[in-house]
KEDRENVO-288156 format. One record per residue: x, y, z of N, C-alpha, C in turn; residue number from 1; residue in three letters. Coordinates in steps of 0.1 Angstrom, whole numbers, always signed. Layout:
{{X,Y,Z},{X,Y,Z},{X,Y,Z},NUM,ALA}
...
This chain:
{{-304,+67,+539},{-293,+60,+546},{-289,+69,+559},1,UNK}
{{-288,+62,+570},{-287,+72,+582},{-269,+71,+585},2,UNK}
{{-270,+81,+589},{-256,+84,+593},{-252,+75,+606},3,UNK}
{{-237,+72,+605},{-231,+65,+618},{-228,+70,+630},4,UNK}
{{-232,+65,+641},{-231,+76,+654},{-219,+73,+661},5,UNK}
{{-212,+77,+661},{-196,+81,+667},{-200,+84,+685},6,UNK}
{{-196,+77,+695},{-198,+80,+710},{-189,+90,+710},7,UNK}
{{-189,+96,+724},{-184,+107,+728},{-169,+104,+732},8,UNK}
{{-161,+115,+730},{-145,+110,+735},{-146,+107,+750},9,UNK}
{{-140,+96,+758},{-136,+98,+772},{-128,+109,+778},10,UNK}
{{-129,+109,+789},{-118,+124,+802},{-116,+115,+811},11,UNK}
{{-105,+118,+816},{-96,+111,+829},{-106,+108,+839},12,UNK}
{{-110,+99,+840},{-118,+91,+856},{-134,+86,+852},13,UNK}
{{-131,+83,+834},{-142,+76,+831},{-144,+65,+831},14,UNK}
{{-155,+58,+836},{-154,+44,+837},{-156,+36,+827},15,UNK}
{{-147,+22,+825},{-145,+16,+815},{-147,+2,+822},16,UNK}
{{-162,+1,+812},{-169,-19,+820},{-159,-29,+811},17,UNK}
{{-158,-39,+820},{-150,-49,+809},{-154,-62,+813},18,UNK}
{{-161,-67,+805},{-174,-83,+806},{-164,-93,+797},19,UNK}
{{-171,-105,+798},{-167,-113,+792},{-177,-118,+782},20,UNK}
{{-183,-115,+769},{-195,-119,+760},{-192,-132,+759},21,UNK}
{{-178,-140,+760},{-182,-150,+750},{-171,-165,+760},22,UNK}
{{-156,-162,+757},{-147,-173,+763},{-147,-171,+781},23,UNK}
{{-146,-178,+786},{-146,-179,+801},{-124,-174,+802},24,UNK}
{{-122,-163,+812},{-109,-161,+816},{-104,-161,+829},25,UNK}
{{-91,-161,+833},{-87,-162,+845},{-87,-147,+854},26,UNK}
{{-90,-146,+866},{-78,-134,+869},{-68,-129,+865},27,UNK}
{{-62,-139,+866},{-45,-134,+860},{-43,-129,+853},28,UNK}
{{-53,-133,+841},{-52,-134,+826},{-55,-118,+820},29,UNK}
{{-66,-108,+832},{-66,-95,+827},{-56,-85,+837},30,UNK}
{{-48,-90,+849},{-46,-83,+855},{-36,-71,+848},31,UNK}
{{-31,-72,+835},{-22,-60,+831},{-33,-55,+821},32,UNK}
{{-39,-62,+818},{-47,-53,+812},{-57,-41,+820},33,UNK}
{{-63,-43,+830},{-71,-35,+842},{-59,-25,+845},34,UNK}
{{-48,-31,+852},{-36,-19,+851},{-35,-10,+843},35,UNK}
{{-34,-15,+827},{-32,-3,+817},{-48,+5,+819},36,UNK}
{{-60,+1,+823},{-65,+6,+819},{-66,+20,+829},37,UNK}
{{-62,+16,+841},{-58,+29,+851},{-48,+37,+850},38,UNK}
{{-37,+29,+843},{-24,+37,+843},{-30,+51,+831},39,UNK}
{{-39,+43,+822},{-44,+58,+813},{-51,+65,+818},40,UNK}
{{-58,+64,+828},{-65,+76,+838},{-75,+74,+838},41,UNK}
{{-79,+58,+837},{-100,+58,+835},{-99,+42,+846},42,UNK}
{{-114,+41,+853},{-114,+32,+861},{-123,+18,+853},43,UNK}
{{-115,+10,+854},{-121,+1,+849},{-132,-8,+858},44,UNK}
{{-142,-9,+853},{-150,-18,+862},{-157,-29,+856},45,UNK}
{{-157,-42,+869},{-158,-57,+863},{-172,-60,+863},46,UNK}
{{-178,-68,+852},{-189,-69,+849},{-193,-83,+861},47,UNK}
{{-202,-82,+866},{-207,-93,+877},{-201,-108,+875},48,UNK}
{{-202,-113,+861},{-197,-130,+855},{-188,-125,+846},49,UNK}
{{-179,-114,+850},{-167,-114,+842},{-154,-125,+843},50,UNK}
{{-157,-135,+856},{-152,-146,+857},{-161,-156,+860},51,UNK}
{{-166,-157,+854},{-177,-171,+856},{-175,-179,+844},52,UNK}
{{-175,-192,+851},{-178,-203,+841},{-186,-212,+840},53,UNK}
{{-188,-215,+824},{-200,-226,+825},{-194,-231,+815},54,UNK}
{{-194,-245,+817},{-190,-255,+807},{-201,-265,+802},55,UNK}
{{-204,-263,+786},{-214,-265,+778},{-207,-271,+764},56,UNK}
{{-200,-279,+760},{-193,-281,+748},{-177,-269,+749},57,UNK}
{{-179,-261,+755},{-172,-255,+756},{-172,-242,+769},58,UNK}
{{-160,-236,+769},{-160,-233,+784},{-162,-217,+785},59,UNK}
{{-177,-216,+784},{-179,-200,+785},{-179,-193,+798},60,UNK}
{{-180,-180,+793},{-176,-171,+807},{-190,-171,+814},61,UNK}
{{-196,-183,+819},{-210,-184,+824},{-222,-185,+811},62,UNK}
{{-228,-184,+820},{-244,-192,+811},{-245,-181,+801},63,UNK}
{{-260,-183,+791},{-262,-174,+783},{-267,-161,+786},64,UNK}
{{-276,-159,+800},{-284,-158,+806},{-274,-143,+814},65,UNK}
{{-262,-151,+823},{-252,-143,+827},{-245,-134,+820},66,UNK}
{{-243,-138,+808},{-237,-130,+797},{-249,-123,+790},67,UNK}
{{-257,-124,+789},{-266,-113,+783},{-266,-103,+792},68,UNK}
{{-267,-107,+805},{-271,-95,+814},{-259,-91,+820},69,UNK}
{{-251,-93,+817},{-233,-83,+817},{-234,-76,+807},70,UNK}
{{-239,-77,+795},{-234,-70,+783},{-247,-59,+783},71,UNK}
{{-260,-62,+790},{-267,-47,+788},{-266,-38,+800},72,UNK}
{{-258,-45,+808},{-256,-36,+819},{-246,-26,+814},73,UNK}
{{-233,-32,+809},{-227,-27,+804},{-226,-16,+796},74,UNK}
{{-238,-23,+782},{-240,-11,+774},{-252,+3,+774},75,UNK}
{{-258,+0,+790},{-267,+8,+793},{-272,+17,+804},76,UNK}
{{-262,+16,+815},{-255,+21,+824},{-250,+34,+821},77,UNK}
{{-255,+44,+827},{-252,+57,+820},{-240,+64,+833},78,UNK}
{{-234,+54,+843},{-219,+57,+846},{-207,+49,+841},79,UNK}
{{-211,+42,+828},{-201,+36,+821},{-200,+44,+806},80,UNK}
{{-186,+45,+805},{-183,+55,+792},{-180,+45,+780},81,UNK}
{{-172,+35,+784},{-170,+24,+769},{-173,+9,+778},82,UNK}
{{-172,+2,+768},{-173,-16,+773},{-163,-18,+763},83,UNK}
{{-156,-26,+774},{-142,-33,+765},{-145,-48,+765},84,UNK}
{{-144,-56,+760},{-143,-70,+760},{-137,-78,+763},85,UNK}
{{-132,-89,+774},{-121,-95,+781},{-117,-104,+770},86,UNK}
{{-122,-108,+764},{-118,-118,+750},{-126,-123,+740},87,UNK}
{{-120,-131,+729},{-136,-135,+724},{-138,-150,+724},88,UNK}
{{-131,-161,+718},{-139,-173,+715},{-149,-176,+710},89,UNK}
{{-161,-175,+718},{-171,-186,+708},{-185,-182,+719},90,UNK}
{{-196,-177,+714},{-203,-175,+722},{-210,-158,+718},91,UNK}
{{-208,-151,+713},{-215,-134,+715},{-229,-139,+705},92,UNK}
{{-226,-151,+695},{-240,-154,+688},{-255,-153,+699},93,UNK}
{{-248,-158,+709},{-259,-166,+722},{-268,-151,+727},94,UNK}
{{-260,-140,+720},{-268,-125,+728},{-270,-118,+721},95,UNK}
{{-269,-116,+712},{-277,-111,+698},{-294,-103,+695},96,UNK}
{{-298,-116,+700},{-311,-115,+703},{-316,-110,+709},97,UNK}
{{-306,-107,+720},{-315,-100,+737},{-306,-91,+738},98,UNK}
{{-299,-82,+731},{-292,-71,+739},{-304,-61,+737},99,UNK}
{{-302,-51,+744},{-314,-38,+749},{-301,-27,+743},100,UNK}
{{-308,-16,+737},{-301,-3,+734},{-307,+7,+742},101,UNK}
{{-317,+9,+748},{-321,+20,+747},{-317,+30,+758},102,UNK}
{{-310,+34,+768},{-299,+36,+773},{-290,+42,+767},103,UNK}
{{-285,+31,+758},{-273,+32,+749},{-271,+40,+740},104,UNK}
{{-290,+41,+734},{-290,+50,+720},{-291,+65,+728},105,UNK}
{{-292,+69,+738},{-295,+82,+744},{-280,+88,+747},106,UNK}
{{-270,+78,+754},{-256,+78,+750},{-248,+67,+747},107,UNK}
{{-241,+68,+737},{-232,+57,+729},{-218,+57,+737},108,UNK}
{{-217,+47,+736},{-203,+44,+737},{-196,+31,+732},109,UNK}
{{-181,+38,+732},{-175,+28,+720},{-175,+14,+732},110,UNK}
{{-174,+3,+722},{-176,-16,+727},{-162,-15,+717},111,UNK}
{{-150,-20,+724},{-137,-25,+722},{-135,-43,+723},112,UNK}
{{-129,-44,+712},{-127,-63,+708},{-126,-65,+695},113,UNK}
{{-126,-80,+693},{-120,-87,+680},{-123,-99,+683},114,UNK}
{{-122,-107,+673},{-120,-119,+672},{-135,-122,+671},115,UNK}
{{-145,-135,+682},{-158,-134,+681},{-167,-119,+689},116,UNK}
{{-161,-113,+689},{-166,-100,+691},{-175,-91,+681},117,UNK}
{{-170,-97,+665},{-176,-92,+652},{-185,-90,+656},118,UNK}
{{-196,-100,+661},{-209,-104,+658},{-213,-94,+668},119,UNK}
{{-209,-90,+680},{-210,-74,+684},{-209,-61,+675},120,UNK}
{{-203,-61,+674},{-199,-50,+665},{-213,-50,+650},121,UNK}
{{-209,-66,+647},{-221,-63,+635},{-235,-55,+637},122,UNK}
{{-239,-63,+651},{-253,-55,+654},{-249,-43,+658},123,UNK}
{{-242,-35,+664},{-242,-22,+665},{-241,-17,+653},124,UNK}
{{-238,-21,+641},{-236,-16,+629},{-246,-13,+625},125,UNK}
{{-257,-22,+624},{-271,-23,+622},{-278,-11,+629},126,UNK}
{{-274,-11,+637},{-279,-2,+648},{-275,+13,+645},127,UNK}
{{-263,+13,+636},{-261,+27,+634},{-250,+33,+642},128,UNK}
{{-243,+25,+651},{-232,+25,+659},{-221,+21,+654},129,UNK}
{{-208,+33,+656},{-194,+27,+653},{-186,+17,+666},130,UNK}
{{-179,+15,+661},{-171,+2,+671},{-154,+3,+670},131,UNK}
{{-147,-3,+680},{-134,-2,+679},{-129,-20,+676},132,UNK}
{{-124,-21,+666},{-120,-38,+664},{-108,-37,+669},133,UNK}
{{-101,-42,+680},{-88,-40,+683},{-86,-47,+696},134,UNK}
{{-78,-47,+702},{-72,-58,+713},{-81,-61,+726},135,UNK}
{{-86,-72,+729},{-91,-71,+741},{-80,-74,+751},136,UNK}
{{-86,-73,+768},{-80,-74,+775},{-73,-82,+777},137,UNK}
{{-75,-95,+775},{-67,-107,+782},{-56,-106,+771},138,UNK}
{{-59,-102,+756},{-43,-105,+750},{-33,-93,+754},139,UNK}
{{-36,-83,+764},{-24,-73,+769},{-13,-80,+776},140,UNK}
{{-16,-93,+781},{-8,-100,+790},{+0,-111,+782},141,UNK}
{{+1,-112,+767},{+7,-120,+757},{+19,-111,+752},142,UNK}
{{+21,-104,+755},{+35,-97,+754},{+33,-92,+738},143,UNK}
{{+21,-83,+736},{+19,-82,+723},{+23,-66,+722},144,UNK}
{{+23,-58,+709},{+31,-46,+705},{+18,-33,+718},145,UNK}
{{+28,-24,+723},{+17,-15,+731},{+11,-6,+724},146,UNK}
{{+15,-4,+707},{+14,+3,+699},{-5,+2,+698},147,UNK}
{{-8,-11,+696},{-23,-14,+694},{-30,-11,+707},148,UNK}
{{-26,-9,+720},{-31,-3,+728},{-33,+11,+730},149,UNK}
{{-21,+16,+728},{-21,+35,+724},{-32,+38,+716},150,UNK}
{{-33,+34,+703},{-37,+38,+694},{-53,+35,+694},151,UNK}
{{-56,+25,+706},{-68,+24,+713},{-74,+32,+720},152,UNK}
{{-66,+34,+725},{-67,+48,+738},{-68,+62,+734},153,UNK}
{{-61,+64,+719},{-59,+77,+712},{-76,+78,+709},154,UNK}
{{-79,+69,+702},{-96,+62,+696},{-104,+72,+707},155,UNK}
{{-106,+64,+715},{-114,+67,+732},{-111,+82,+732},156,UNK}
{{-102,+89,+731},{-99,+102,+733},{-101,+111,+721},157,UNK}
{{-107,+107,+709},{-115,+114,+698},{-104,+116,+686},158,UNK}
{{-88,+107,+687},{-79,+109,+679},{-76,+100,+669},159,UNK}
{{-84,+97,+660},{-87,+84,+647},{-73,+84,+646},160,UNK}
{{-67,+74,+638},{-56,+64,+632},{-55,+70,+618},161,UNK}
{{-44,+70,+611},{-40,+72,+598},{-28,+59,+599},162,UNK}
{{-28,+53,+585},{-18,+40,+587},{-12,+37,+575},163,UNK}
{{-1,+41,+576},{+11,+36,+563},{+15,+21,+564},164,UNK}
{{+12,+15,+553},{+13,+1,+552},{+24,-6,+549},165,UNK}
{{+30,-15,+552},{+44,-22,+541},{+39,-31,+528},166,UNK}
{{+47,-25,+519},{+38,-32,+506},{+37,-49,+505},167,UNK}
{{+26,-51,+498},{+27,-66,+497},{+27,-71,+483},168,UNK}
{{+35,-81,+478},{+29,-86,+467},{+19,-91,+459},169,UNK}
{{+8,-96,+469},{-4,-95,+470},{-10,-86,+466},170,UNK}
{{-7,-75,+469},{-19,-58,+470},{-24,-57,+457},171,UNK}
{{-34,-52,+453},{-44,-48,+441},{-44,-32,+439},172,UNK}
{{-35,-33,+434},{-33,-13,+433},{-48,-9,+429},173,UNK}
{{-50,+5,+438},{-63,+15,+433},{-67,+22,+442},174,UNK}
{{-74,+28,+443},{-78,+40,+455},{-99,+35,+459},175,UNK}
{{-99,+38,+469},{-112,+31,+475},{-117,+40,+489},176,UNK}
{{-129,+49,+484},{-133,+52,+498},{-149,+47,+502},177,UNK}
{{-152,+43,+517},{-164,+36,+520},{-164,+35,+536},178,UNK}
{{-172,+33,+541},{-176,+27,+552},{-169,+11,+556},179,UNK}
{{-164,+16,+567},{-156,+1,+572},{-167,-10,+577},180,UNK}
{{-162,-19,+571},{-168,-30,+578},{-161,-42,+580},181,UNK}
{{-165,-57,+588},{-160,-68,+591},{-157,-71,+602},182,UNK}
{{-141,-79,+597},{-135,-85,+614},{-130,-96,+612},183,UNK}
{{-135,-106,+617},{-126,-122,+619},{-136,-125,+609},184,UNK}
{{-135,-139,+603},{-139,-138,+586},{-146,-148,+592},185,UNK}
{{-146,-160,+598},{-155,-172,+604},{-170,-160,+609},186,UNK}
{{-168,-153,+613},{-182,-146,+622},{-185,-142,+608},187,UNK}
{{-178,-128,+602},{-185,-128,+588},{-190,-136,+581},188,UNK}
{{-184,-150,+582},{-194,-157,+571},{-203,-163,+584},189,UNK}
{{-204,-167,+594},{-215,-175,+603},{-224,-162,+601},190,UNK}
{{-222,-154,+600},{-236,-143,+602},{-243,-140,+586},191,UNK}
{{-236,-144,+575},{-242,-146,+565},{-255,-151,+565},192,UNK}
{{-267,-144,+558},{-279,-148,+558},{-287,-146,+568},193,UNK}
{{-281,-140,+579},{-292,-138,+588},{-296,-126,+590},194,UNK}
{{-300,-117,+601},{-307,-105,+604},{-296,-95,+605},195,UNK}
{{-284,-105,+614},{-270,-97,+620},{-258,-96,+611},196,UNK}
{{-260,-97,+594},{-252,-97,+587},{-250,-85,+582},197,UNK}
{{-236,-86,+582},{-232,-69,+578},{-235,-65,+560},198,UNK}
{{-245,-54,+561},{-243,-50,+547},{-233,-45,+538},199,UNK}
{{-230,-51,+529},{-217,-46,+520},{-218,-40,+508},200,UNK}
{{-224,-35,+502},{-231,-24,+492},{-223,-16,+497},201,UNK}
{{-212,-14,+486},{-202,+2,+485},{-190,+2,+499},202,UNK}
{{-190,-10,+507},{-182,-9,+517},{-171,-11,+515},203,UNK}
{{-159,-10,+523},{-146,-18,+526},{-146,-26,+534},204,UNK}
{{-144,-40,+529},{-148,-52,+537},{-132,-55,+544},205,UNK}
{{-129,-54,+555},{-120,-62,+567},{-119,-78,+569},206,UNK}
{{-111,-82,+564},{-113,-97,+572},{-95,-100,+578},207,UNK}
{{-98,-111,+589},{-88,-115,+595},{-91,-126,+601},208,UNK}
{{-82,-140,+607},{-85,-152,+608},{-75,-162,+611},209,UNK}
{{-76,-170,+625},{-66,-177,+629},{-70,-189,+634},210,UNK}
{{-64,-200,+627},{-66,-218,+630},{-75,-222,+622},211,UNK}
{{-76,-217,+608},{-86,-223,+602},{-76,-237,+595},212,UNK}
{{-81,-245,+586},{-77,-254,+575},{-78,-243,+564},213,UNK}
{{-68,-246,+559},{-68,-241,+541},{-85,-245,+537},214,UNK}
{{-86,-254,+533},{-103,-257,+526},{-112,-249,+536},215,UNK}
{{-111,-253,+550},{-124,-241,+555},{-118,-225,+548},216,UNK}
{{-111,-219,+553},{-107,-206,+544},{-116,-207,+534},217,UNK}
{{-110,-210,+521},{-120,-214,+510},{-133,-212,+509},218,UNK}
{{-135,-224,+522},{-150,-227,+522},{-152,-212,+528},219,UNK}
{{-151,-204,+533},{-152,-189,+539},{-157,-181,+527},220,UNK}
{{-147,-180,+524},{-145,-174,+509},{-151,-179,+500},221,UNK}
{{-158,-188,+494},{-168,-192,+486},{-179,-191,+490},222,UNK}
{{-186,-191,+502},{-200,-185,+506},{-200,-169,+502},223,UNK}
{{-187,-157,+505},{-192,-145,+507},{-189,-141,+491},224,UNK}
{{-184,-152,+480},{-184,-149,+467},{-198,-156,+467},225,UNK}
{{-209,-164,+469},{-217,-166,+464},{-225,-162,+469},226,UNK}
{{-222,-156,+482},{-238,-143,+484},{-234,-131,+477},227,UNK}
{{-227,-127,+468},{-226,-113,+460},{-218,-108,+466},228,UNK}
{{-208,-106,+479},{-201,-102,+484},{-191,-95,+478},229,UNK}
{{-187,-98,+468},{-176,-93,+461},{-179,-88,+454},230,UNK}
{{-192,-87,+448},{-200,-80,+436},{-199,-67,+439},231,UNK}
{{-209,-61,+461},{-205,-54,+463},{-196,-44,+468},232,UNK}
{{-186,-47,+475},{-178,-41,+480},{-165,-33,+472},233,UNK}
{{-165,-20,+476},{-154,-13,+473},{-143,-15,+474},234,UNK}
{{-137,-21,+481},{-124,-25,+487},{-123,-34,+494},235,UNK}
{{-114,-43,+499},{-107,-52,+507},{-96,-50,+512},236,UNK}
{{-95,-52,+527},{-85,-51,+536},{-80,-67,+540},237,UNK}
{{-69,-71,+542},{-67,-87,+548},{-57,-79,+556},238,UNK}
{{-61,-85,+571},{-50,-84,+584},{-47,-97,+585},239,UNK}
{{-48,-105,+596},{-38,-114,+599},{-43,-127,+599},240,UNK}
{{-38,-137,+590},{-35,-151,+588},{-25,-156,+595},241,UNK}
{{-31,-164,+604},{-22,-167,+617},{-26,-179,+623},242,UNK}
{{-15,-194,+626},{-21,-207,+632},{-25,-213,+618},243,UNK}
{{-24,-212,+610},{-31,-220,+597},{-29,-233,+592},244,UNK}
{{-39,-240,+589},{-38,-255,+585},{-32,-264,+599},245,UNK}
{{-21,-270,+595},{-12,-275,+606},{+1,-275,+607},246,UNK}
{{+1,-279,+618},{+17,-272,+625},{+25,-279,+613},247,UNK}
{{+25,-290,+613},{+35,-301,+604},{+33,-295,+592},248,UNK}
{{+19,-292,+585},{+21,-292,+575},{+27,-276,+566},249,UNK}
{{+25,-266,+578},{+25,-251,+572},{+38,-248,+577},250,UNK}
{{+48,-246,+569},{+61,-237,+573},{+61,-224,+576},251,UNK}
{{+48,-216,+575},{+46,-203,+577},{+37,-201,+586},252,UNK}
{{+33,-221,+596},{+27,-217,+606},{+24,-203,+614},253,UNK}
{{+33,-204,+622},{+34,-191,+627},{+33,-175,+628},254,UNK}
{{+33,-176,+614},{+38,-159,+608},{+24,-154,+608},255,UNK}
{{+26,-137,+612},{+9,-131,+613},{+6,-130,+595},256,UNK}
{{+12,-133,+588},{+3,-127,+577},{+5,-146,+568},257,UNK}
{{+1,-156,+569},{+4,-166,+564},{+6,-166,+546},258,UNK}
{{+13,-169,+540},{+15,-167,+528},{+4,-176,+515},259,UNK}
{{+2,-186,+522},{-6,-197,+514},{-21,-191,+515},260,UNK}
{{-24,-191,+527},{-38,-183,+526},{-37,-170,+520},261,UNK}
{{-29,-157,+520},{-29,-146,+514},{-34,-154,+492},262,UNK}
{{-23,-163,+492},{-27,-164,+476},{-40,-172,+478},263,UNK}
{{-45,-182,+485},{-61,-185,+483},{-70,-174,+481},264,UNK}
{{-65,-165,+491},{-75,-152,+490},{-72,-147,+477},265,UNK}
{{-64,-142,+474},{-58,-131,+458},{-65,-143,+451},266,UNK}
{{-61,-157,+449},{-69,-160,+435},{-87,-161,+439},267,UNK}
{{-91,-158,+445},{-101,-160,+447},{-111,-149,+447},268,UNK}
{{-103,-139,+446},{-104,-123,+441},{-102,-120,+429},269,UNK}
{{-98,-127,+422},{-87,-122,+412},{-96,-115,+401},270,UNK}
{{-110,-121,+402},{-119,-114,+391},{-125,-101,+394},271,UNK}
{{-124,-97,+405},{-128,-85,+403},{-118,-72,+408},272,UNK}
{{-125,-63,+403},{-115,-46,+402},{-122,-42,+413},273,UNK}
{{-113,-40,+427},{-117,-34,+436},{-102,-33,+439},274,UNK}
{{-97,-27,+448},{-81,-24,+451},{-81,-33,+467},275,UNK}
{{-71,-42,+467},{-69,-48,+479},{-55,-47,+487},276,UNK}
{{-54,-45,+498},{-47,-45,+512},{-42,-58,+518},277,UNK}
{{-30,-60,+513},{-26,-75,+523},{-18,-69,+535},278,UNK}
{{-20,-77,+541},{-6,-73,+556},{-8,-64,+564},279,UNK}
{{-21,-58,+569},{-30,-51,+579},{-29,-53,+591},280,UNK}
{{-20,-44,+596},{-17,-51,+613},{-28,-53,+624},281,UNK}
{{-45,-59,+619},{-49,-61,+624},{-55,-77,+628},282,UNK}
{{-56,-83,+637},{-58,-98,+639},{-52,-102,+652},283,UNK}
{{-56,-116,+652},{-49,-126,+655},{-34,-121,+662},284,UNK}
{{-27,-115,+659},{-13,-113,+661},{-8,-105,+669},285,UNK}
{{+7,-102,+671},{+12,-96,+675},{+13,-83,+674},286,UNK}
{{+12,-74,+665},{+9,-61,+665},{-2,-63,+657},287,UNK}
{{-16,-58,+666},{-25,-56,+665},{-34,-43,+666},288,UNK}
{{-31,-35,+656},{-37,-23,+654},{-53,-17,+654},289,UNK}
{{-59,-12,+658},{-74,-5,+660},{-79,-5,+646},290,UNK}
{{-94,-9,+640},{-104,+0,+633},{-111,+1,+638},291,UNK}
{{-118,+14,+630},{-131,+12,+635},{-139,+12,+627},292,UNK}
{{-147,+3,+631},{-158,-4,+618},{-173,+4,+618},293,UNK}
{{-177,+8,+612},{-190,+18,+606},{-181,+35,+606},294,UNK}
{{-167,+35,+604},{-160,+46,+602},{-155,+47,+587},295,UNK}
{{-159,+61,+577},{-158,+64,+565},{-141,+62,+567},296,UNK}
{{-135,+52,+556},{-125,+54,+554},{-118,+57,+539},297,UNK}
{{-108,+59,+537},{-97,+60,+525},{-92,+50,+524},298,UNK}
{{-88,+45,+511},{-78,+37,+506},{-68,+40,+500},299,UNK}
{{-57,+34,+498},{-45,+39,+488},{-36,+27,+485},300,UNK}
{{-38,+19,+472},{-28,+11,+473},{-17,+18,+459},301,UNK}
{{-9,+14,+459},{-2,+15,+448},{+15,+11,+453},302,UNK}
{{+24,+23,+451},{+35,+25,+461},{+36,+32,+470},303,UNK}
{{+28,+38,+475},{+22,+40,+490},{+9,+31,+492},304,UNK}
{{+9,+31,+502},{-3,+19,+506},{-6,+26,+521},305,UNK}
{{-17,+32,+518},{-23,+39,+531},{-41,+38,+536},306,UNK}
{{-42,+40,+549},{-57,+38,+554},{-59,+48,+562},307,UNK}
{{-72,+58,+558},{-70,+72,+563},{-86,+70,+569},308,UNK}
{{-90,+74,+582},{-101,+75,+586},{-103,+90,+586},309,UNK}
């Protein structure tokens, strides 16, 4: 088993590329984010079709073609120190296939995002590369907690996260240590069965997920029980259930941790002994806190409920 390769910390006046892999965004839409990224002392710089669009069923940040070749520039460019992600939507599947490392494997650097971003992160996983799951640019401008930006920035600067949790009734008391893995739970399961699926043998699996239907959830959740998923994994993290079902029909629409999905998930777990984490300020939401995925972590549930990298 090879060991995970951790990039180098950043220093004040390192450049930080920021592409769009997947949804098409506005100007507007990153301008506080580009500011934070100077106000912390590093220059950020825009990938060529960081605003391009091409509309194809849906409205990506340019062709397949454009976005492949922002994302190896990005990650191969040896005056760029990290690649942050302008957002995600629907689309990083389309580059998969054609990203280039070899650059990259000479020097690593951390690739910042969430949402359809996973499927980034999964193949660096593959690859033997750690990743930061945490806010991209365009959500700095949603008036979201700055806490998940700090603690991004701490990341970048070589200063991992330790995280005391609020208990949930959900939680599966026990202690659990392993390699992080996951993300947004639609990518985990679309990458199910193929080349770019994350291995879960002895891991702590991550999931988080917003505007599904109750039955898709389910249906989520019944593929990664019937690929063995659960057989494997050491532990379970859930962050944030958010947008769920429909407006009319969910009273807990809104809330980052939705309560109806939390109990789909728990009974759907309920057979096996691994120790589970509800209410993970990571997702979809409003305070949106950093992992980092191919990073050895701790677990703690009981009456402390802690995640120690």
């Amino acid at each position: 088993m090879k060991s995970i390769i951790f990039p180098e910390s950043l220093k004040k006046g390192d450049r930080i590329a920021v592409i769009s892999p997947a949804g098409s965004v506005e100007e507007s839409q990153l301008e506080t984010g580009l500011n934070l990224i100077r106000a912390k002392g590093y220059e950020p710089v825009v990938g060529k079709h960081l605003y391009s669009k091409f509309s194809k069923g849906y409205s990506y940040a340019g062709t397949e073609t454009e976005r492949i070749s922002d994302m190896n520039w990005a990650l191969n460019d040896a005056d760029i120190s990290a690649v942050w992600a302008s957002r995600g939507g629907y689309g990083c599947q389309h580059l998969v296939d054609y990203l280039k490392l070899s650059e990259f494997k000479k020097r690593p650097k951390w690739y910042i995002g969430y949402s359809d971003n996973t499927v980034i992160q999964s193949y660096l996983l593959k690859n033997n590369f750690a990743s930061i799951h945490g806010q991209t640019i365009k959500t700095s401008g949603f008036g979201v907690t700055p806490e998940g930006y700090d603690l991004t920035f701490d990341i970048l600067k070589g200063k991992f996260p330790k995280y005391s949790i609020q208990n949930n009734s959900f939680n599966k008391s026990g202690n659990a240590e392993g390699e992080l893995v996951g993300g947004n739970l639609a990518l985990i399961y679309a990458l199910l069965g193929t080349k770019y699926s994350f291995d879960f043998k002895d891991k702590i699996l991550f999931i988080e997920d917003i505007g599904e239907k109750f039955y898709a959830l389910d249906r989520m959740l019944m593929s990664l029980e019937l690929a063995g998923v659960f057989r494997k994994i050491k532990g379970l993290i859930v962050g944030g259930m958010t947008l769920m079902e429909d407006e009319k029909e969910n009273m807990n629409y809104e809330e980052s941790f939705d309560e109806f999905s939390y109990k789909l998930i728990a009974e759907r777990i309920s057979q096996y002994d691994f120790p589970v984490i509800f209410g993970f300020p990571n997702g979809h939401i409003y305070d949106n806190r950093p992992l980092i995925i191919g990073a050895n972590i701790s677990m703690t549930v009981g009456k402390k409920v802690e995640v120690k990298f």
